[in-house]
C-alpha positions as CSV (number, residue, x, y, z in Angstrom):
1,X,46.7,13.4,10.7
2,X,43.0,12.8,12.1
3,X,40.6,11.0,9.7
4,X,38.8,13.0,7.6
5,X,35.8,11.6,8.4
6,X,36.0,13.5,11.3
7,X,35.2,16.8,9.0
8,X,31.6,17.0,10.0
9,X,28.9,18.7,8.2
10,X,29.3,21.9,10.1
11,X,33.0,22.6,9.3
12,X,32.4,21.8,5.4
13,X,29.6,23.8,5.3
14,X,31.3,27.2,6.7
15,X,34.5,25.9,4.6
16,X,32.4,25.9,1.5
17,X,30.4,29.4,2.0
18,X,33.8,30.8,2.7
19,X,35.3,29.5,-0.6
20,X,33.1,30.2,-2.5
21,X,32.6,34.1,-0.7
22,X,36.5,34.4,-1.2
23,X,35.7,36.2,2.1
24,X,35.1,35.4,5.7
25,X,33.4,38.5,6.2
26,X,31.1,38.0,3.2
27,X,30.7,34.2,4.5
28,X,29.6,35.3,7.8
29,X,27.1,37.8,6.8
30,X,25.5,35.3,4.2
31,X,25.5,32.3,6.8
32,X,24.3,34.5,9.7
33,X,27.5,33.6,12.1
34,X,30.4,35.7,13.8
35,X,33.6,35.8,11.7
36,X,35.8,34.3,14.2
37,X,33.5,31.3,14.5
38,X,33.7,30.5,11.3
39,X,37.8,30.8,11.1
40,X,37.7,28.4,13.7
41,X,35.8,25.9,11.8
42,X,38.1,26.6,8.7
43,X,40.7,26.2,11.0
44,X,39.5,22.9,12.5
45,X,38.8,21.5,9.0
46,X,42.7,22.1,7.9
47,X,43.8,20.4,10.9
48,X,41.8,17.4,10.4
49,X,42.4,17.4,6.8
50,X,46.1,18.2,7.3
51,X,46.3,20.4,4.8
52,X,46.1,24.3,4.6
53,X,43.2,25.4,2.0
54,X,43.2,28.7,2.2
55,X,45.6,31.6,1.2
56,X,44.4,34.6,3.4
57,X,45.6,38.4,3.4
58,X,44.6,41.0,5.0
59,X,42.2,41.3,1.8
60,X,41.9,38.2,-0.1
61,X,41.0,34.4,0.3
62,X,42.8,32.0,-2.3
63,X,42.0,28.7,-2.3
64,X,45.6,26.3,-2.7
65,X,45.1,23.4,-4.9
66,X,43.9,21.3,-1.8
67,X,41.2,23.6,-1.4
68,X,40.4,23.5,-4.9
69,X,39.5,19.9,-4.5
70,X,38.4,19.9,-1.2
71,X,35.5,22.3,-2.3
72,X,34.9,20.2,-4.7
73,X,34.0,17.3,-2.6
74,X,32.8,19.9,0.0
75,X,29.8,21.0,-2.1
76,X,28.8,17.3,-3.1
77,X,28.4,16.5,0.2
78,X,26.7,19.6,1.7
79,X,24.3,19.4,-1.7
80,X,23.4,15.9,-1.3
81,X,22.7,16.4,2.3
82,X,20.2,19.4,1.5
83,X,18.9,17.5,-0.9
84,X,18.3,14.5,1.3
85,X,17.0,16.6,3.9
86,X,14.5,18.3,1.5
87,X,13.5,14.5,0.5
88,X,13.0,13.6,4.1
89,X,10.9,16.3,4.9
90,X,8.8,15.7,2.0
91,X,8.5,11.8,3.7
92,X,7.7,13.3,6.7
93,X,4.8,15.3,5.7
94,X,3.5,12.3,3.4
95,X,4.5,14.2,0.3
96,X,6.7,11.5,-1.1
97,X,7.3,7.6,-0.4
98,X,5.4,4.3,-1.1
99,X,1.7,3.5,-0.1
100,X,2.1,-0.4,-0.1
101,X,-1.2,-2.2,-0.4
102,X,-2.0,-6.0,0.0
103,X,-5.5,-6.8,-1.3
104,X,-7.8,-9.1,-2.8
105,X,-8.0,-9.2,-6.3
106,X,-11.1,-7.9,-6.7
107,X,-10.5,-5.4,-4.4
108,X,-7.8,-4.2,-6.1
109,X,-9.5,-4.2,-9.6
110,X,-13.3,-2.5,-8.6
111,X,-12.7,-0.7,-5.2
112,X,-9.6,0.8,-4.9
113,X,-9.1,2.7,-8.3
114,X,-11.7,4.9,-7.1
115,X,-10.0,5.9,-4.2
116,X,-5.8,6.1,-6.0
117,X,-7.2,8.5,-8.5
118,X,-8.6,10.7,-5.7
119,X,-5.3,10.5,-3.8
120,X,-3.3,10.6,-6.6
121,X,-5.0,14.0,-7.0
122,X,-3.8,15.3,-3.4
123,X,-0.7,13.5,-3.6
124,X,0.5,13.1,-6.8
125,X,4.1,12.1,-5.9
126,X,3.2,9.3,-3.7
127,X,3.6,5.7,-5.3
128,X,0.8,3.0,-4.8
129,X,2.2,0.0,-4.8
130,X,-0.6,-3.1,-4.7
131,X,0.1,-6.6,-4.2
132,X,-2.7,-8.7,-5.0
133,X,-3.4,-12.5,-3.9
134,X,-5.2,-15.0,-1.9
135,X,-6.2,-14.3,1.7
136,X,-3.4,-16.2,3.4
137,X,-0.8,-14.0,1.0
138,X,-2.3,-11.1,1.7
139,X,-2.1,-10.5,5.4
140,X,1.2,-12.5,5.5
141,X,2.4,-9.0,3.7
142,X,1.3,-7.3,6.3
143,X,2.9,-9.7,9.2
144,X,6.3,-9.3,7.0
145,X,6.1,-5.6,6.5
146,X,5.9,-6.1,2.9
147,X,2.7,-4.2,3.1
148,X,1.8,-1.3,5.2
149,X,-1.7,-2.5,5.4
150,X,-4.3,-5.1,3.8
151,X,-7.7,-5.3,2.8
152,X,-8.8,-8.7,3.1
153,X,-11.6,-11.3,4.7
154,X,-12.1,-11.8,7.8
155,X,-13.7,-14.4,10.5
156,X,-13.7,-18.3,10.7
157,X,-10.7,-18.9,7.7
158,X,-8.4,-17.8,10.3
159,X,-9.0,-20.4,12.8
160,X,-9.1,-23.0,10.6
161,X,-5.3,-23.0,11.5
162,X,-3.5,-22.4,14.6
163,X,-0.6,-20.2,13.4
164,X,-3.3,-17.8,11.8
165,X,-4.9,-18.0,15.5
166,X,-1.5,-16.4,16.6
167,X,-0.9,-14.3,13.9
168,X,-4.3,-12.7,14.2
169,X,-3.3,-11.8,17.8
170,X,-0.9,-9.0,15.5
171,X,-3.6,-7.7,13.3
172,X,-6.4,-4.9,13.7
173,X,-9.4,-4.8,11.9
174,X,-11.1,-1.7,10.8
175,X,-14.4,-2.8,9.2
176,X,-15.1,-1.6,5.4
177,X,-17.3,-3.0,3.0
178,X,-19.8,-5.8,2.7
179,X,-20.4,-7.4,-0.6
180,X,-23.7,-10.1,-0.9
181,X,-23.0,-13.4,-3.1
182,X,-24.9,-14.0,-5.9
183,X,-25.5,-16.8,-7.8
184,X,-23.7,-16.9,-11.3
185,X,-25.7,-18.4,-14.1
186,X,-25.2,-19.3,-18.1
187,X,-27.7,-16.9,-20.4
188,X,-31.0,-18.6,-20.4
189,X,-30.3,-20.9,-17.0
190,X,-33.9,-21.7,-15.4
191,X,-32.9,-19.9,-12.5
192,X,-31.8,-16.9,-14.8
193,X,-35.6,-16.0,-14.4
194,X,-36.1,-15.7,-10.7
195,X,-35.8,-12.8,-8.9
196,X,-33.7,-14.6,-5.9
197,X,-31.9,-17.9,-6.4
198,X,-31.6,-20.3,-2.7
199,X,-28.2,-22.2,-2.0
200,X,-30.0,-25.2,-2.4
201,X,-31.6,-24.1,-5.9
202,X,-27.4,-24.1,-6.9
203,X,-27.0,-27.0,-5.4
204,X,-29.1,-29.3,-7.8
205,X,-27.3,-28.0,-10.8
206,X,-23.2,-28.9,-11.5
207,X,-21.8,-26.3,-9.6
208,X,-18.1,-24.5,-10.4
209,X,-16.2,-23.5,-7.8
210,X,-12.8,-21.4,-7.1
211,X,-10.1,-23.6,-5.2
212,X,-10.1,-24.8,-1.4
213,X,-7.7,-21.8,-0.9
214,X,-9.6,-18.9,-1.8
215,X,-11.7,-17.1,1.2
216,X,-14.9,-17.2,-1.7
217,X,-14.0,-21.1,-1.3
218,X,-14.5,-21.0,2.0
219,X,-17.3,-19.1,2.1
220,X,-19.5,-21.2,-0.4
221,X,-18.9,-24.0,2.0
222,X,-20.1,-23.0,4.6
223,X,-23.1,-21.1,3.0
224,X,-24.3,-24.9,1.1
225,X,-24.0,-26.4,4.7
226,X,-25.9,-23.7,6.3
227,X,-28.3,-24.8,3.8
228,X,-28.0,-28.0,4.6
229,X,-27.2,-28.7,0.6
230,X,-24.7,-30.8,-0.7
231,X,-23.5,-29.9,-3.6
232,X,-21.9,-32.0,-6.6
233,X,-18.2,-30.4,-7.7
234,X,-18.6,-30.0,-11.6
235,X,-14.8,-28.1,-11.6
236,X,-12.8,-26.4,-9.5
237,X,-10.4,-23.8,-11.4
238,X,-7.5,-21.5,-9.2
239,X,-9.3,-18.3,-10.8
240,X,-12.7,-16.3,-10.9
241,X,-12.0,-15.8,-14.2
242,X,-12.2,-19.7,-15.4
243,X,-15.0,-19.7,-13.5
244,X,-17.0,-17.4,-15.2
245,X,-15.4,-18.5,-18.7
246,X,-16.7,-22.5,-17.8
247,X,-19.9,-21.0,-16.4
248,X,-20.7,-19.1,-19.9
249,X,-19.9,-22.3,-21.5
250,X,-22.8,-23.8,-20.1
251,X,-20.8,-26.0,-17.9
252,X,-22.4,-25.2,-15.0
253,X,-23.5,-22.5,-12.5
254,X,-21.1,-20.6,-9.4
255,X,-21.6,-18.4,-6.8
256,X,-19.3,-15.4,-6.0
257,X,-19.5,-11.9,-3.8
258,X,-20.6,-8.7,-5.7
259,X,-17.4,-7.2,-6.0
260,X,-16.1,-9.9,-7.9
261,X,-18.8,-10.0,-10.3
262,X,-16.9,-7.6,-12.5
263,X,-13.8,-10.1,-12.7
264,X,-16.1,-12.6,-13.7
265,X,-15.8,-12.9,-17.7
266,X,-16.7,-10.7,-20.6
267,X,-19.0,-13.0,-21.8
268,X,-23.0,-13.5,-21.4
269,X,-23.7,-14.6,-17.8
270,X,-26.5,-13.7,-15.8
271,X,-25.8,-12.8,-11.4
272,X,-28.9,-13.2,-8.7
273,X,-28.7,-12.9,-5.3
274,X,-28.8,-15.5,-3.1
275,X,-30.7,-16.4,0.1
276,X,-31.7,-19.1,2.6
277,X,-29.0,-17.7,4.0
278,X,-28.2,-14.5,2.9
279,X,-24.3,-14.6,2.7
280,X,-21.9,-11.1,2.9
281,X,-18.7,-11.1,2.6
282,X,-17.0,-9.3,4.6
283,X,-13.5,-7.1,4.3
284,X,-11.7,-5.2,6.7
285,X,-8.9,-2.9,6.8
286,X,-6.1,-5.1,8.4
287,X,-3.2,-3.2,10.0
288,X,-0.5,-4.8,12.0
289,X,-0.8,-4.2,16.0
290,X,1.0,-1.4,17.5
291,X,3.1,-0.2,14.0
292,X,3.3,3.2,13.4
293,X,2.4,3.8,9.7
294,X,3.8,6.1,7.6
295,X,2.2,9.5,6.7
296,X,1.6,9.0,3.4
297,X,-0.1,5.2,4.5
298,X,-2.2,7.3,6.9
299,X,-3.3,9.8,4.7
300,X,-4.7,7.2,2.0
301,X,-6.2,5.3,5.0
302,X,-8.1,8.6,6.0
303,X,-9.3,9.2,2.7
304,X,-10.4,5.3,2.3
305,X,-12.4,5.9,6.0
306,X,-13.7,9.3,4.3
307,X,-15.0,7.1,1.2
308,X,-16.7,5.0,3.9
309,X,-18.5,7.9,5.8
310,X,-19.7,9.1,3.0
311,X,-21.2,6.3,1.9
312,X,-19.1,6.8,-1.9
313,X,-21.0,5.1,-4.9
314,X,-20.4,1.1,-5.0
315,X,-21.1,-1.6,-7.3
316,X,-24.5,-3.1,-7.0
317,X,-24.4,-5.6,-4.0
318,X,-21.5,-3.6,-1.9
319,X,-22.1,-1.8,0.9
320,X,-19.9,0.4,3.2
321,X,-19.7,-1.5,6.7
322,X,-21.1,1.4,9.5
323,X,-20.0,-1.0,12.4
């Protein structure tokens, strides 16, 4: 006897139409097929099977009790393969999968529910799955394939080390948003009263500052020496949100990008922008070279591009990137 893994799709199909017909004539009107075509496949299936399944006359079709349980099986398999086809389809046509998202933090908590509750409108049975973390997480996700795509930092972090020199040779950038740090200041700071706080302003007060491996980190560094400042570490805490907590304390005084101003704390703090030099932050849309996405990725990318174009409502302080 041949295996009967040998009984393709095909022959359990027509096996299964004519079962359930109790009629090859009625089975090959209903599957659109000659009626000797599908006696051959019936016939084929026995042999593989070794086993006869069907009873015939010259007017009825009775199943033996092999047939019995061979349609059994028969329409398990043939269901779960329309059914898995149906599903495919649906992937195919961005109707159904996972959107996986690596982001910032504060991207994840101020920009991108804006944009899921659109999509989630024009594709409701798509999952959004977001991984937040640090910079150096984030578009590791994408180098894995954890993540379809990241929304991230970009510029002079990545050369601080040479295997992010060779992993940015993988990654495209698509530019999004700009977001301007401000200063962060305790309710009734000095500074609290002008218009426009200078790097070097926050440099004469106890400054509180996010650790050496966040992007904001390394953006406040280079911003005090651009200013030619040297500033005096107060604290340094793994979290915006300790930040701003120690900062409404009256411990000090921070500086952070507009989009994570939100994140900072719920109590009384105070934000002005900065200058001498005028810092942005900037994040891109960071895609790994050559992959082809999945629809349903593509799709929410569109609709994050449209958001751009359209110049969509931000938080004071962000700006789409037109570059």
């Amino acid at each position: 006897m041949l295996t009967a893994m040998e009984a393709n799709l095909r022959l359990l199909a027509a096996y299964v139409a004519v079962a359930r017909a109790a009629s090859f004539t009625g089975a090959a009107a209903e599957m659109h097929v000659s009626q000797s075509s599908l006696s051959r496949a019936v016939a084929e299936l026995e042999r593989l099977l070794g086993a006869q399944l069907l009873e015939r006359d010259t007017r009825n079709v009775q199943l033996t009790a092999a047939g019995v349980e061979t349609l059994r099986v028969a329409e398990q398999i043939v269901s779960a393969h329309r059914s898995g086809m149906k599903e495919l389809e649906r992937y195919l046509l961005g109707e159904s999968g996972v959107v996986a998202v690596a982001t910032l933090p504060s991207v994840a908590a101020v920009l991108l529910p804006r944009v899921i509750s659109d999509f989630r409108l024009r594709r409701p049975t798509v999952t959004l799955r977001i991984m937040d973390g640090l910079e150096q997480v984030v578009l590791g996700r994408v180098l894995s394939g954890d993540a379809d795509f990241a929304i991230s930092t970009v510029g002079s972090a990545s050369d601080q080390f040479e295997h992010r020199r060779a992993a940015s040779e993988q990654l495209e950038h698509r530019p999004l948003i700009r977001d301007r740090f401000h200063a962060v200041l305790p309710e009734g700071h000095p500074l609290a009263a002008r218009e426009h706080v200078t790097w070097e302003d926050l440099a004469r007060e106890p400054f509180l500052a996010v650790g050496p491996e966040s992007s904001v980190r390394r953006l406040t560094d280079a911003a005090f020496a651009q200013a030619g400042a040297s500033v005096t570490l107060a604290a340094e805490a793994g979290s915006v949100a300790t930040v701003g907590g120690l900062v409404t304390a009256g411990l000090g005084v921070s500086a952070m990008p507009a989009l994570v101003l939100p994140l900072m704390s719920a109590g009384p703090l105070v934000y002005r922008p900065l200058a001498d030099p005028v810092v942005d932050r900037r994040l891109d849309v960071v895609v790994r070279a050559h992959r082809t996405l999945p629809v349903a990725t593509r799709a929410f990318l569109d609709l994050l591009d449209t958001f751009r174009r359209e110049l969509r409502d931000l938080p004071p302080g962000v700006s789409w990137n037109r570059d």
